[in-house]
N, C-alpha and C positions, 0 to 999 in steps of 0.2 A: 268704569262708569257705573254709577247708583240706579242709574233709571233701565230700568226694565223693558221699556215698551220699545220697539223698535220700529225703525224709517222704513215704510212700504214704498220703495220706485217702482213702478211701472214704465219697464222696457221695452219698450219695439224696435226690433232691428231689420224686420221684412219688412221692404218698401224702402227703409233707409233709418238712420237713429232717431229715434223721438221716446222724449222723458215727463215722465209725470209725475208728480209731487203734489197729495193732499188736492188730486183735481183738478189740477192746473199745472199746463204745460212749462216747461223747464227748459231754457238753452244755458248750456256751459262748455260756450264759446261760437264762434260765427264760422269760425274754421274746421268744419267736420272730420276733416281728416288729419287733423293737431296730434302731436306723437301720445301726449297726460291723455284724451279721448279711448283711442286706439289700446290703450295701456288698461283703460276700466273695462274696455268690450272685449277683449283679450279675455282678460281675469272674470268678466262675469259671465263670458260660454263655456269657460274652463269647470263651470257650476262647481259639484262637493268636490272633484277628482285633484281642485286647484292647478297650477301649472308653476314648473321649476321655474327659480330668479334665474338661472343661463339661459333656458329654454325662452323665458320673456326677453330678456334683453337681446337675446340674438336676432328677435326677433324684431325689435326697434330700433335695435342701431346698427346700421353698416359697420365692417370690416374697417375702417380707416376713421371709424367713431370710438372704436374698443378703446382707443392707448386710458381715456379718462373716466373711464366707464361710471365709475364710484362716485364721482360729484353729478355726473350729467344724469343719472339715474334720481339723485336726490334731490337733485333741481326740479327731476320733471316732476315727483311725487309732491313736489314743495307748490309746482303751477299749477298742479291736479286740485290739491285744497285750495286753494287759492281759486281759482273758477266756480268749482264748488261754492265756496262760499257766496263769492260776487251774484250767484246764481239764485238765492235765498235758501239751498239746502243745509240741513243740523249741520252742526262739526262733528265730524266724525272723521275714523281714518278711511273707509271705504274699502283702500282694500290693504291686506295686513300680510306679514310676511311669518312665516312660523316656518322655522329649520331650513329654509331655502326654499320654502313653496309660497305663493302666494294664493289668496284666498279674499274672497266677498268679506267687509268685516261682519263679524256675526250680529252685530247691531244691527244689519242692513237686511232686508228683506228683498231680493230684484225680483218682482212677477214681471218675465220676461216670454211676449211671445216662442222665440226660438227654442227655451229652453220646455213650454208647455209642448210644443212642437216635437220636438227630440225622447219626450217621457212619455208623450202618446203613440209616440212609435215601437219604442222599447215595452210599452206596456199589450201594444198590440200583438207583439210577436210573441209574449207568453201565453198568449189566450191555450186554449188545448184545441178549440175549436174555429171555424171560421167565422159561426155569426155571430160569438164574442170579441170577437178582434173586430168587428165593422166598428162599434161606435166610437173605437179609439184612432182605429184607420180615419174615418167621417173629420173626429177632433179634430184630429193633426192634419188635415188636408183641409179645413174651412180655416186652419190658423197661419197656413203658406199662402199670403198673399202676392208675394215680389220677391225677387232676389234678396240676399241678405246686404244689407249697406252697398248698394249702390256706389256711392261714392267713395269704395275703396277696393271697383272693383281690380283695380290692377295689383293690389298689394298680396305678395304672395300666400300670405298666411290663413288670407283671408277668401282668395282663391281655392285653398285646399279646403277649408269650412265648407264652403259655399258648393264645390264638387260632391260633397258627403250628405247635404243637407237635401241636394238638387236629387242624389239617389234616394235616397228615403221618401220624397216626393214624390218619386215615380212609383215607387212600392205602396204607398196608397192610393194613388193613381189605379194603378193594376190590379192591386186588393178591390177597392171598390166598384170598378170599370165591372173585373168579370162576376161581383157578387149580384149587382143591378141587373146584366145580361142573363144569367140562368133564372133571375126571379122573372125576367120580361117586362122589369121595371124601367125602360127605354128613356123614360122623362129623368128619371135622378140620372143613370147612364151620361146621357146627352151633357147634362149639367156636370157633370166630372171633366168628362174628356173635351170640352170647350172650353172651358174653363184652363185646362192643362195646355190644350192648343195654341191658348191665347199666348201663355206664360211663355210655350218652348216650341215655337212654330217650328223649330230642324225637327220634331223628337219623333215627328207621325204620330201624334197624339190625333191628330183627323182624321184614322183611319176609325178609330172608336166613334168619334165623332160622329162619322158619317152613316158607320154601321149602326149607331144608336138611332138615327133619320128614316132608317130604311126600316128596324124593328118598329118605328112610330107610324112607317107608310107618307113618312114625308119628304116623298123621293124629289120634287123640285129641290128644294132647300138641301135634300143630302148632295143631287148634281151643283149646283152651283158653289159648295165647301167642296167638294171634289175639283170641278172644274177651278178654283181660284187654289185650292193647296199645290195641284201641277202647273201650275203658270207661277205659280211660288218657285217652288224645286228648281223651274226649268230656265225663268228670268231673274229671280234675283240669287239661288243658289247655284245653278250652272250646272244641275246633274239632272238626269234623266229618270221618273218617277220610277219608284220600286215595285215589286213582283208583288207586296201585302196590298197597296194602295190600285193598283191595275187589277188584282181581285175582286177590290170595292166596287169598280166600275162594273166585272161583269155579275156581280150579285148584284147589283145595281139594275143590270139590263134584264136579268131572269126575274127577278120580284117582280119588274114592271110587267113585262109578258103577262106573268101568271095570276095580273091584278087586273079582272074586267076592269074597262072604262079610265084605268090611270094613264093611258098610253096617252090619249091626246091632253090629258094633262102635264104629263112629262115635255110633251114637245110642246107646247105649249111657254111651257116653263123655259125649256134651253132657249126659243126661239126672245121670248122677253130678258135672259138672261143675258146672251149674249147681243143683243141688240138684233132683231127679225130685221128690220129696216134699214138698209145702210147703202151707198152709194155704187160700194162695189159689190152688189151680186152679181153682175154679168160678169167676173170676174176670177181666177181660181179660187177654191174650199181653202178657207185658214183656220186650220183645226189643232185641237189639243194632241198628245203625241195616241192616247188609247183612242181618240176618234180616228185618227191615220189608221192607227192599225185595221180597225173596223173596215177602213176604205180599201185599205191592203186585201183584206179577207174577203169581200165582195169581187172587188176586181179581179183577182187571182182564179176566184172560182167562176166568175164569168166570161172569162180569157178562152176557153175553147169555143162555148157557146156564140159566141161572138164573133170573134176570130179576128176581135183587137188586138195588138200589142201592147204590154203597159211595162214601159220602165223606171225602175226609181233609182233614182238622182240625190247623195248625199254632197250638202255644201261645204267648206268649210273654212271661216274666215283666218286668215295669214299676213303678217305683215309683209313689206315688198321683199325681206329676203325668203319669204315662204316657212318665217317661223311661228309661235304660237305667239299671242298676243298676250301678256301679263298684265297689262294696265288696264284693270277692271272696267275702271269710268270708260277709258275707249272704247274697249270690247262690247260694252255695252249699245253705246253709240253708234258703232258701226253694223250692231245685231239688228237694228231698230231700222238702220239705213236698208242693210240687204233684205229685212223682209217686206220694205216699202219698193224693192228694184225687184223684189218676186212678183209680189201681186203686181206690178204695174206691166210686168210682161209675160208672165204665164196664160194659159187659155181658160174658157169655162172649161168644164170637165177635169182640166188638173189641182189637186189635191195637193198642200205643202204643210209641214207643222214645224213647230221649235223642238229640235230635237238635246240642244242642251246649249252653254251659254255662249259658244262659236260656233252650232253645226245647224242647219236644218235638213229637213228629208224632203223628197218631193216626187209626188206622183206623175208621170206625163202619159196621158192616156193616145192611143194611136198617133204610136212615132217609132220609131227607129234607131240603132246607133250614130249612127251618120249625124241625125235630126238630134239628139240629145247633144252634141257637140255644136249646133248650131244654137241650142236654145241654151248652153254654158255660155257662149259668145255673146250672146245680146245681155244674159243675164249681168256677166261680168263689165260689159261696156254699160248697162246702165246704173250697177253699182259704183262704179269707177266716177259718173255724173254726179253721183249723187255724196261719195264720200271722197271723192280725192284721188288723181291719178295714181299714188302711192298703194292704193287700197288694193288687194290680191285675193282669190278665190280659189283653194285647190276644189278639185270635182273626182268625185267615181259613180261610174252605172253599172248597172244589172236587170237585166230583165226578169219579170218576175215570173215567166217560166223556168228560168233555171233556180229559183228561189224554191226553198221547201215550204210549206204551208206554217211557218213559225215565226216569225218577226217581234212577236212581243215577247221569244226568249231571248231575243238576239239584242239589247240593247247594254 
């Protein structure tokens, strides 16, 4: 070709594919996940390095696609220009094949998020220093706005992209998280690790989060992203919060202490948080697993003084053969029932929490063995009301004199 100047696209592929041509948006095709699509976003992540014609095609077409490879390959390049066209962009080839590699054709220019993304990373980690590497870290983490294409998240190819890309993200996550923290820059902090939160709620990106709240002294707001991150873990992921996040809470507790006048703002705060006002106060403490613990540590150490007994009672829901329940939506429904058949028969003074996505804990304040067998019995007959004679409850107790003063390593 005589002409010189070449076709600038502008490519996003965080968030999902979207094309821009001379300013204005571009569709080339309705069907985003069309094999000729997949074939251009292939070849234009593969940037300068390009990627082998086996390595692409194996990776288009099943195993019982192979026998015709040779026409069904040139059909699809043939559907590619052809969309292309329909689409109003130049004729061009797009993407070109040279010794068995393919490649961007050089006519084409792609300014491609992913790929501004991938070269601010690469450029970050040459820096010699750390606070030359921030502005490239900064780039490349305001240019990851969403997963890479979405709508292919199941294709494997495109799964291992997207696992490499999701690392890289984390690394300026972590680069910038801890250069904001030793500056005491707590407000950009904040603005990272929320941000990252949002994207990758399993990652404990909250813990940053939170600690950035506390650097700022906005311990309401860090308790309530604390308090909703473990009701996360514990209701909809099914696991019991970790030893980093259970820290958060007790740096949490000592800033407040050691901050005249925050204290009745903090309670203040849980009490509006979790709603102060509600119908069952007269009724047992329904707390988070790090507030049990607290109750655990109080009670324990006021157990001689006293000269109460306090035993705690783990639940744990079972189907009628007494196996584990695998159907999530169940489990879930039946978790909702028995902490409604707790609170409706536990006393005030006893304390109970979600200890993970089939178990709860539960504090019984002056009672006995005997008596904990008595309160399994009601417990179980009013679960049984409320979900189905089928429904099953195994139980174990302990008194918390024969316990050691450790519970929050014990989970």
């Amino acid at each position: 070709m005589g002409n010189t100047e070449k076709t600038i696209l502008q490519v996003n592929m965080f968030g999902g594919l979207a094309i821009t041509y001379e300013g204005k948006n571009v569709s080339i095709g309705k069907n985003k996940t069309a094999k000729y699509i997949q074939l251009l976003e292939i070849v234009w992540l593969a940037g300068e390095a390009g990627i082998q014609k086996d390595q692409l095609t194996g990776i288009l077409y099943d195993r019982e696609e192979q026998s015709n490879l040779s026409n069904s390959f040139n059909n699809l390049i043939y559907q590619m220009h052809k969309q292309m066209d329909r689409a109003g962009l130049p004729e061009l080839d797009y993407v070109v094949n040279k010794d068995g590699v393919f490649f961007t054709d050089e006519n084409v220019v792609i300014d491609s998020d992913v790929l501004r993304f991938k070269d601010n990373i690469v450029k970050a980690r040459q820096q010699e220093n750390e606070a030359d590497s921030i502005p490239y870290y900064k780039a490349a983490f305001d240019e990851y706005r969403a997963e890479i294409l979405p709508e292919l998240a199941t294709a494997e190819w495109l799964i291992i992209k997207s696992v490499q890309l999701q690392k890289m993200y984390a690394e300026s996550v972590i680069a910038l998280g801890s250069y904001y923290e030793e500056r005491k820059d707590f407000e950009e902090m904040h603005h990272v690790f929320k941000k990252a939160a949002e994207l990758y709620p399993d990652d404990e990106w909250q813990i940053g989060e939170i600690n950035a709240l506390i650097g700022m002294e906005a311990f309401k707001e860090a308790y309530a992203v604390y308090d909703e991150t473990v009701r996360y873990y514990t209701d909809e992921l099914g696991v019991t919060p970790s030893n980093d996040l259970l820290e958060c809470y007790e740096k949490m507790s000592r800033q407040i202490t050691n901050v005249p006048g925050k204290i009745l703002q903090i309670r203040d705060g849980i009490l509006e948080h979790r709603g102060a006002v509600s119908d069952n106060d007269e009724g047992a403490y329904d707390c988070s697993f790090p507030s049990f613990i607290d109750a655990y540590h109080i009670l324990s150490r006021n157990m001689e003084r006293s000269g109460q007994s306090v035993y705690m009672m783990l639940l744990n829901i079972v189907d009628y053969e007494g196996k584990k329940i695998t159907n999530q939506a169940k489990l879930e429904t039946r978790a909702k029932l028995l902490q409604e058949a707790i609170s409706l028969t536990l006393r005030q003074g006893d304390t109970y929490c979600k200890y993970s996505a089939s178990q709860y804990l539960l504090l019984l304040v002056g009672t006995n063995k005997e008596s904990c067998k008595t309160v399994y019995r009601r417990l179980l007959n009013k679960f049984k009301l409320l979900a189905g004679p089928r429904t099953e409850l195994e139980y174990s107790v302990v008194s918390l004199a024969d316990l050691p003063d450790r519970l929050a390593e014990a989970k």
